[in-house]
C-alpha positions, 0 to 999 in steps of 0.5 A: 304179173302172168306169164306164159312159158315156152321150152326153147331148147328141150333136155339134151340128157338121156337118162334110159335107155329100153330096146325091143321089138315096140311096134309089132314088126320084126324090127327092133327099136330103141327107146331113149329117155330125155325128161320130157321127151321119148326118142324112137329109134330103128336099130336098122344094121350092124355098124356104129351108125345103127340107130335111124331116128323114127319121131320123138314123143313129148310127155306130159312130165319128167321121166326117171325110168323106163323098162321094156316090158314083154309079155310071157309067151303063153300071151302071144304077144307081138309086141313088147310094152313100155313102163314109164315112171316120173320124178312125181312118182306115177307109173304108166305102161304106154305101147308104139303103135303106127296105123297103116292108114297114117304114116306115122307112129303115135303112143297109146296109154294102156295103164297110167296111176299115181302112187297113193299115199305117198310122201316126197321128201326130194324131187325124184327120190326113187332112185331104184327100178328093176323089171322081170318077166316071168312064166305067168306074170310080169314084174316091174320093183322100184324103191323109195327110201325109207326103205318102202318098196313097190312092185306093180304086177303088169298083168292085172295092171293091163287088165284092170286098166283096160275091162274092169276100170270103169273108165277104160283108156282104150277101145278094145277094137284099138287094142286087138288092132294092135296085139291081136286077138290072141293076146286079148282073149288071154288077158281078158281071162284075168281080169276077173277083177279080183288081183290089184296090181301094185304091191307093197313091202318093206326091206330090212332095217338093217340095209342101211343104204340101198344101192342097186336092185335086180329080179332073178326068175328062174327058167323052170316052171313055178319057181319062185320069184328072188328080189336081189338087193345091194346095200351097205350097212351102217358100217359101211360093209356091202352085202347081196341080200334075197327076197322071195317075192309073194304072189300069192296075196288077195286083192284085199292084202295088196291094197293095204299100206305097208309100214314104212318102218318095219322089224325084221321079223314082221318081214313076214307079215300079211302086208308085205310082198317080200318074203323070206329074206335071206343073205346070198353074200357078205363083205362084198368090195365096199364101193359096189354099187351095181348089179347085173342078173345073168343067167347064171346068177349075178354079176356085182361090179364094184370099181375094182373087183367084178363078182359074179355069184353062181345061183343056177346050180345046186349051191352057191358059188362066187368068183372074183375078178380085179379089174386092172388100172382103172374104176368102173362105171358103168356095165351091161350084160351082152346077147351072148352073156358076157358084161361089157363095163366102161372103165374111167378112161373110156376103155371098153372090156369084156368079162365072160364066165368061161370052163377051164375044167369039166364041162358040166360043173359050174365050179369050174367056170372061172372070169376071163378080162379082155380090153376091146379095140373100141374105147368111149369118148366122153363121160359115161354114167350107162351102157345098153348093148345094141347088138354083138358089135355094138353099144349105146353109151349115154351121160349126164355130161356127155354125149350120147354116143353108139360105140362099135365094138370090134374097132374105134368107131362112134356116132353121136346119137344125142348131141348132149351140151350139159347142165346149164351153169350161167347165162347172159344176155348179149346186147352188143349182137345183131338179134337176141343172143343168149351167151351160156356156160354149159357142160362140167370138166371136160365137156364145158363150153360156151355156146351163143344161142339165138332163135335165128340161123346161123351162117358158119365160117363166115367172111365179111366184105364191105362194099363201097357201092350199094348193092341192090340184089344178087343173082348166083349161077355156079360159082359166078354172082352178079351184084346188081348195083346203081348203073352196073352189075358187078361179076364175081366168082366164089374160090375157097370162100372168097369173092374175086372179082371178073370182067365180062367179055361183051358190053350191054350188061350193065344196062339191065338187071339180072333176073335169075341165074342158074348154073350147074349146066354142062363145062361149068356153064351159066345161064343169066337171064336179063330183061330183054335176053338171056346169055349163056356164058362160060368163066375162061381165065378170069373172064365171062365169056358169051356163048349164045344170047336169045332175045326175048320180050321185056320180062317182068318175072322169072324163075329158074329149076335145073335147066329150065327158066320160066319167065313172064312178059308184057303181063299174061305172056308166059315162056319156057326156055331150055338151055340144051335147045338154047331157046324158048320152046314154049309160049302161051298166055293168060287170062289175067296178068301175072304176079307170081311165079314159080317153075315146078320142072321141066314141064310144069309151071306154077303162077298166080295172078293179080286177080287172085287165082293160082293155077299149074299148068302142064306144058307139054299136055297144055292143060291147066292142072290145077286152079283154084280162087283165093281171098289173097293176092300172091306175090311169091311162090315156092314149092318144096316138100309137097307143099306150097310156100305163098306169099302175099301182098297183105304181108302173110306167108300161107302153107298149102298142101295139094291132097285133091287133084282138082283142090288146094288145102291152106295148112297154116297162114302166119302173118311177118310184115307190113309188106308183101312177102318175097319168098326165096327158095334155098336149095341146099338147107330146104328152107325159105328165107325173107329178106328185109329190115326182120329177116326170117327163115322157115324150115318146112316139115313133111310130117307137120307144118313149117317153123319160123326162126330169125336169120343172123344177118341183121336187115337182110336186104337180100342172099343168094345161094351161090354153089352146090356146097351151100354157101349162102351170101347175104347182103346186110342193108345197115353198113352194105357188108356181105357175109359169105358163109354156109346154113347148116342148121336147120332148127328154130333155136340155133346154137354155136359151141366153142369148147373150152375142156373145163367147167365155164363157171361164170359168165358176165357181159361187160357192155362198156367193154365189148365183151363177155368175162368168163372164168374156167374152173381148172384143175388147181385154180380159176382162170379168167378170160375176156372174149370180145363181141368182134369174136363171137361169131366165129366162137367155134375158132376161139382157143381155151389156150388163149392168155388169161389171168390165173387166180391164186392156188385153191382159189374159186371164183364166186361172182363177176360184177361189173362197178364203176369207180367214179362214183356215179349213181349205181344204174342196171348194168344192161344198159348199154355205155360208150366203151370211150367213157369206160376209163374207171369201169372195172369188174368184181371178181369175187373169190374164196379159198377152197381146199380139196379136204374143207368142205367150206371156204374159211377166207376169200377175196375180191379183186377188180380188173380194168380192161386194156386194148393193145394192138386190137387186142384186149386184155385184163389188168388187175387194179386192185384186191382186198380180204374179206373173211368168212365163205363168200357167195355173190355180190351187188351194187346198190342201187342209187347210191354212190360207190356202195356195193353189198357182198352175201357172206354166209347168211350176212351181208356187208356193206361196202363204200369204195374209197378213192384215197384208200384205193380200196373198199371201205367195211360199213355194216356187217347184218344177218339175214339168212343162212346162206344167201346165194344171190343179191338183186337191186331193186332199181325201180320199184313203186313201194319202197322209195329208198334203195332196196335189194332182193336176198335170195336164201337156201331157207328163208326164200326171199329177203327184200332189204332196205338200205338207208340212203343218210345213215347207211343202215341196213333193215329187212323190209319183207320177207316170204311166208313160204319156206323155200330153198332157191337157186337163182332168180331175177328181177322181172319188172317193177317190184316182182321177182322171179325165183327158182327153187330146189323142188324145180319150180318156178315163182314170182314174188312181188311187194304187194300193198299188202295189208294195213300199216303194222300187220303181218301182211304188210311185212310179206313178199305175195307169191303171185305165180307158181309153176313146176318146170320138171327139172332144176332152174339153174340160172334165170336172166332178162332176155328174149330170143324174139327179133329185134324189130327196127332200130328204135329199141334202146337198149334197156327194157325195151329191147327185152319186149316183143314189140307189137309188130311181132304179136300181141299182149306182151306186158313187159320185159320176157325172161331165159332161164337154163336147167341143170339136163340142158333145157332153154326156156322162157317166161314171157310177160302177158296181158291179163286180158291175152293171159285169159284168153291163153289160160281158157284154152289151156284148161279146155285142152285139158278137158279133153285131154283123154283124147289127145294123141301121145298124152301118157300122164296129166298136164296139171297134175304135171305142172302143179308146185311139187312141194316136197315134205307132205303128201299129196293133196295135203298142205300140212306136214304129217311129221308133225304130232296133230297136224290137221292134213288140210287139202292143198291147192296144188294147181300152178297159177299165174303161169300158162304152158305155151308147149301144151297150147300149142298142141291146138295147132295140131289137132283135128278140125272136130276136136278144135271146134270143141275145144273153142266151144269150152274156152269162151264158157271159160273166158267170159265169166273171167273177163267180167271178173277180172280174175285172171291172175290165178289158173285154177277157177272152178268147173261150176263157174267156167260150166255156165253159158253165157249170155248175149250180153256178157259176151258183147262185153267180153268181145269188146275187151277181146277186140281191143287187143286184137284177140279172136271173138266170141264165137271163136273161129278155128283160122283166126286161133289157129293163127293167134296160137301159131303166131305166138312162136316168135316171141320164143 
């Protein structure tokens, strides 16, 4: 099975932080790490509120660190520089850059290579980066372990990359374009092609655990350049050592590798960066772990001592503070040299070196500790300042928040939900939900995330008559019903019902109304004449009524209606005049309409033509033919929003006077599309059985997402606050809430202050079971499905059942215990049949001074309603000895359940006599299984089997025999992997992540012959890296639901074809440990080819595509950890043959890269399709496409008439684009696929 990933929800960490001056100007910006992401901020004034968001710039891989990088004066620089290095080990030097001719900003790439030679042992594992920028030269360190370190001299670097290399990155017009020709002619002077740029050395044996590294440069000229190290030795004692960095290296001395082990007195050999190293301090505080270069020297902070070492002057002096009452965390050096640090409770201090003797004397500087008025919110794991008042604050845990200085004040820059713990998919909703457990201590929460806007502080009212539309003016709304309009008005969120003071009323339809007008005035617009009316006591009063013609089509903006009768007639109404002020006609009659303002009209006719007229100039100011029929116009943004009979809504932008440029065409329904126009969220909504929102973008084209209300028959935006009504079609209720969110995947937070550790939804309760890690034990929780959506109200002090003392939940299981056939728990079960369902709640005892659980238990509870109100009642329990990890039922057999404990698994039968479970067969399998899958339908195995996952051995298929109870391993993995979670994704195939953040697919195979190896072997069919650690995997979707005919198995995790094409199965969320939302959705092999081509051909033109800083297969290639790269075998074992390695993901294409063709230039787009169809015959012909890596010789070839006619028929088939591919017909396929994520 192949898939194709998308990122729902993108990392929420910030994990670095770098401020200069990056686009040339006197501006200063800052530049925020999120993994994958780089956000540019304007640092715009002096208050809390002072980062102004500029773009954010996606990157091809997972960055760790980033430094700000300013060239030495004697360059004349600009503008400031940006390092950047990924968890893969690679470095790159990118630069901002905005052409004036373009309003945005983009980056460019000055300097992109991989480490060589090196060998990964953990993803990530530098975990040092210090910069320094000299007279001359710049620096920038970072260390790996083993203690190996790298130092990359920028200067060469830039220019190898940018005169000597043979392919160079940028253009030099480009180049001088952006930091002048000063600053070229300078580095062109060095490029003499004799410096190499990366650096190697080796630290001292004896610095047994590295903590922290700083450069010092002193002011002076030709000093020397000190690498300052923080360590600890193997007796735990800290210590800040010196090295004297040797610049003075041939280009012969820096290429060679440096041994990874070295004495000491080999510091000083020919291959070594480092020189002379020297102790500066001994017996530092032991929990020292940061250091601060100042210009007077260096600060050490511990959690409880801040040292400050005095290195300017003619000899060493050190001071030392105590920091009262609370740890450090985090610290930073301010504009005017005094350390800002963070304490564990948030609060926020200064500590400056200030004279209390002789001036002029650095013995008589002593450090002064003062509390600021300011405090953090929040964990903190660093602090940057931004300027005198104020500093940026980011975690792992926390928000990302800017903190004034001088008073209590903050402003959340990156809303930041945390690591994603659990999730589950939630059956019982409108549209696909996904319930997650997020965040650790006192920053957990759940949060419900689906791919549809949400309504906020909704309020449910249900109708007994019909309800046919809805019109708003005001606070006023007409519900227009069978026979009679009914006349409401909005108070405190609430309808209340008026009278109108004239008859007549319910005898025509209203239009459109509009509001806003002067003493609370409204104006409704009726089929043959438009009232305006004032609301006095409860009652609608008339205040002027004009006849007009039959109308047929309206629209209203501010004051002033346009509307259209007997078919070609058009009319302008303004409300101060109380008339209509203008009439005039057309050629052909109208189908849409839409008012621009007070003088300007925008309508479109049935033979298709769309024109705008001037009223006051009666001029046609544009007209233009179309291919389709309008049905609905809005205008928004600069743009124009149709909607056609055919069932697409169409995006066209106005850039000629006399021309309309369609952007993007997207196909929604078999209907035609009416468009609405919501005023106060700047989106557009489609009502109907699949409702849908777009949210336009003035600097790229619109996004489509779902709407919560499910079959929307039709909404209205009823005051200037924004609250919107929206009328489901299914039971006749109206929601009244307020739209604020305006993203694609939308997520409603309810904290809880503590770490949520699991989450299982129990459909024949109606709810989801969590548990809260508290302080000293677990508690459980049950929140129905009735309270989810006003989740944000739901209070953590709610009564809940506290397990024992020191006791951990493990899992939740639901079970049955009437002893019926074990089925999946997603499918759904009358909550009338729920009598003796009950869930597993597994548990361990966990003291604070074991690291292991020695005993645990598992209990099952029943749910009880009492007075609308559920509760959880505990049924029973029993001891189970031994750490217990996870759960599952078998599937097919009756009343058993398998429990993993350690690397054993135990067989379980309940017994009704006993009331308790019955042991049967204790069976080793791994060392540590952390999860158990029943296998509920597979094709291979006929008797009943179950997936262990292991912290070693991969994947385990068991078998259990359906007579005797026996437990057999039936296949295993040929890969050693350490997984984390996985899930069952269709027939015998597993998804599974592992501790290297990849992502695999295992499946059963046939495998080889009876008896062989290969028969008793899980096949690994994909493999793909996600750049951070899957947390949790899960069957779900965040596509929308279409039509009530999904049951609600399987089929409702398929994005039916209505939505799009080649999806092959059941889709698949998984959750990362920085916050990330993904999916995996299944394809056809024949729409998998056609995706796969157009990946690889984006890759080969690769260079040419904007904000590209490293490459893309190089980042989505399986990082395997323990051997270097492009090698299969591990070099620690003695004669092992280093055999290249594929190291390209397979079966797995990146929905985020594909989607870039969208974006791209006419020019490049007809060269990438030209490349896909040499990729996508010969492996159509073929029928290999399960794998991603095919050779350039093979996909190079032309092909033939012939082949081609062939490979258009399969492409026909599933209603792909044919060879030769059209640029609209990709561009649509691409954009379409959006809504299956």
């Amino acid at each position: 099975m192949s898939f194709i990933a998308f990122t729902n929800k993108p990392a929420s960490t910030v994990s670095g932080v770098a401020k200069g001056k990056f686009l040339g100007d006197d501006n200063v910006y800052v530049v925020l790490n999120r993994l994958n992401t780089l956000s540019l901020f304007l640092l715009a004034n002096d208050g809390s509120d002072c980062l102004k968001h500029v773009r954010d710039f996606p990157v091809n891989g997972t960055v760790k660190y980033i430094r700000k990088i300013s060239l030495p004066e004697t360059y004349h620089s600009p503008r400031d520089i940006l390092f950047v290095f990924n968890i893969k080990q690679e470095v790159a030097i990118v630069s901002f850059f905005t052409d004036k001719s373009i309003t945005e900003s983009y980056v460019v790439t000055l300097f992109s290579s991989p480490l060589p030679s090196t060998t990964q042992h953990i993803p990530g594992e530098v975990f040092l980066c210090a910069s320094a920028e000299c007279e001359a030269d710049v620096y920038v360190a970072f260390a790996a372990c083993h203690g190996k370190l790298v130092v990359l001299d920028v200067i060469p670097a830039l220019c190898h990359s940018l005169f000597t290399a043979k392919k160079k990155l940028r253009s030099e017009q480009m180049l001088t374009k952006m930091f002048g020709p000063t600053t070229m002619n300078s580095l062109r002077s060095r490029a003499n092609g004799g410096d190499s740029f990366l650096l190697n050395g080796v630290l001292d044996y004896g610095e047994f655990e590295v903590r922290d590294i700083a450069f010092r440069c002193e002011s002076t000229p030709g000093s020397e350049v000190r690498l300052l190290v923080l360590y600890a030795d193997r007796h735990g004692k800290s210590h800040l050592s010196g090295y004297t960095l040797n610049t003075r290296q041939t280009g012969d001395e820096r290429n060679k590798e440096a041994p990874f082990f070295i004495l000491e007195s080999g510091l000083d050999g020919p291959r070594s960066c480092l020189r002379h190293r020297s102790v500066i301090q001994a017996n530092l505080e032991s929990t020292a772990n940061m250091l601060v270069a100042s210009p007077l020297g260096v600060f050490v902070v511990g959690s409880q001592l801040i040292t400050l070492v005095l290195l300017a002057g003619p000899r060493k002096v050190v001071y030392t503070k105590e920091v009262p009452t609370a740890d450090v965390v985090a610290a930073c050096l301010q504009e005017d040299a005094c350390l800002l640090v963070v304490l564990a409770s948030g609060a926020l201090c200064s500590v400056r070196a200030s004279d209390h003797g002789k001036t002029g004397f650095l013995e008589d500087h002593v450090l002064d500790i003062k509390s600021l008025p300011s405090s953090v919110v929040g964990p903190v794991d660093s602090i940057v300042s931004l300027h005198a008042d104020c500093c940026l604050a980011t975690s792992r845990f926390g928000d990302t928040v800017a903190v004034q200085l001088s008073e209590f004040n903050y402003t959340v820059v990156v809303d930041n939900c945390g690591p994603v713990l659990d999730m589950v998919r939630i059956t019982d909703t409108p549209g696909n939900s996904i319930m997650v457990s997020a965040g650790v201590g006192k920053s957990g929460s759940l949060r419900l995330l689906r791919s549809a806007v949400s309504l906020q502080d909704v309020k449910k009212c249900r109708f007994q008559r019909k309800i046919l539309g809805i019109c708003s003016a005001g606070n006023v709304v007409v519900f227009v019903c069978h026979g009679e309009n009914l006349f409401f008005r909005i108070h405190d969120g609430a309808l209340e019902q008026i009278s109108c003071d004239w008859k007549g009323l319910d005898e025509q339809s209203p239009f459109v109304t509009g509001g806003g007008l002067p003493d609370g005035a409204v104006v409704l617009v009726f089929e043959s004449f438009i009232v305006q009316a004032r609301v006095h006591q409860g009652i609608l009063t008339r205040v002027h009524v004009v006849e007009t013609p039959p109308l047929q089509l309206a629209s209203v903006r501010g004051g002033a209606f346009a509307f259209a009768s007997s078919g070609r007639c058009l009319h302008l109404y303004e409300h101060q005049e109380g008339k209509v002020v203008k009439s005039w006609k057309t050629p052909h009659s109208i189908s849409a309409l839409c008012i621009l303002d007070s003088e300007t009209v925008a309508y479109a006719d049935w033979s298709a033509r769309f024109e705008v007229y001037h009223v006051t100039k009666e001029s046609v100011l544009l007209s233009v033919s179309l291919s389709y029929v309008i049905r609905s116009v809005c205008y928004t943004r600069e743009k124009f929003f149709f909607g056609t009979m055919d069932g697409y809504v169409v995006e066209a932008a106005r850039r000629h006077p006399q021309r309309l440029d369609e952007v993007r065409r997207c196909h929604l329904t078999k209907v035609p599309v009416q468009l609405q126009y919501l005023h106060h969220s700047g989106s557009l909504i489609v009502c109907g059985e699949t409702p849908f929102v777009l949210i336009p973008h003035d600097d790229r084209t619109f996004e489509l997402t779902g709407f919560s209300v499910s079959h929307a028959s039709c909404c209205a935006e009823v005051d200037e606050a924004g609250t919107l009504l929206a009328v489901s079609g299914l039971d006749n209720t109206i929601h009244v809430g307020h739209c604020e969110s305006k993203s694609v995947i939308n997520m409603v937070s309810c904290p809880t202050g503590a770490t949520v550790t699991h989450v299982q939804s129990v459909v024949p309760w109606g709810g989801v079971l969590f548990s809260l890690r508290m302080k000293q034990r677990d508690v459980l929780h049950f929140l129905p499905t009735s309270d989810m959506e006003a989740l944000s109200l739901w209070n953590s002090a709610s009564r809940g059942i506290s397990c024992l003392e020191n006791e951990r939940c493990v899992f939740l299981q639901p079970f049955s215990l009437d002893g019926a056939a074990s089925v999946s728990v997603d499918i759904a079960a009358p909550k009338e049949d729920a009598g003796d369902f009950v869930c597993l709640v597994g548990t361990s005892f966990t003291f604070p001074d074991e690291p292991h659980s020695r005993s645990s238990r598992i209990s099952w509870y029943a749910c009880l309603v009492e007075k609308d109100r559920s509760s959880l009642q505990m049924v029973g329990d029993q001891t189970i000895s031994g750490a217990l990890y996870c759960c599952a039922v078998v599937p097919g057999l009756r009343r058993k359940i398998v429990l993993g404990v350690s690397g054993c698994i135990h067989t379980y039968t309940y017994d009704p006599g006993e009331k308790g479970f019955v042991s049967d067969e204790v069976f080793r399998v791994g060392m540590t299984i952390v999860k158990l899958l029943p296998n509920f339908a597979t094709s291979a195995e006929p008797r009943p089997t179950l997936f262990a996952l292991d912290t070693r051995f991969n994947a385990i298929l068991i078998g259990i025999d359906p007579l005797e109870g026996t437990t057999s391993v039936v296949r295993r993995s040929s890969k050693l992997r350490c997984l984390i979670d996985g899930v069952k994704a269709a027939d015998d195939t597993l998804c599974v992540s592992d501790d290297s953040l990849n992502l695999a697919t295992l499946c059963c195979g046939n495998g080889g012959p009876q008896g062989s190896r290969a028969k008793d072997r899980l096949e690994e069919t994909a493999e793909f890296h996600v750049g951070d650690l899957v947390t949790c995997v899960i069957r779900g979707s965040f596509a929308p639901k279409v039509g009530e005919a999904e049951g609600p198995d399987e089929d409702s995790l398929m994005v039916t074809s209505s939505i799009t094409r080649g999806v092959a199965g059941p889709c698949l969320v998984y959750g990362t440990s920085n916050g990330s939302v993904g999916s995996l959705v299944p394809l056809s092999p024949t729409v998998f080819s056609f995706c796969l081509a157009l990946e690889k051909s984006l890759e080969g033109i690769e260079a040419q595509l904007p904000n590209r800083i490293f490459s893309h297969s190089a980042f989505r290639s399986p990082l395997v950890v323990g051997r270097k790269k492009g090698a299969s075998g591990n070099p620690s074992f003695a004669r092992c043959q280093l055999a290249p390695a594929s190291d390209s993901s397979r079966g797995v294409c990146d929905g985020d890269f594909v989607q870039l063709f969208c974006e791209l230039e006419t020019r490049l787009q007809r060269m990438i399709l030209d490349t896909t169809a040499k990729y996508i015959v010969p492996w159509l012909l073929s029928g290999d496409v399960d794998g991603g890596v095919q050779s350039d010789k093979r996909g190079a070839e032309v092909p033939c008439e012939d082949d081609i006619a062939s490979c258009n028929k399969r492409l026909a088939s599933h209603s792909l684009p044919q060879i030769p591919f059209q640029t609209a017909e990709v561009v649509e396929f691409v954009f379409c696929m959006r809504r299956i994520y």
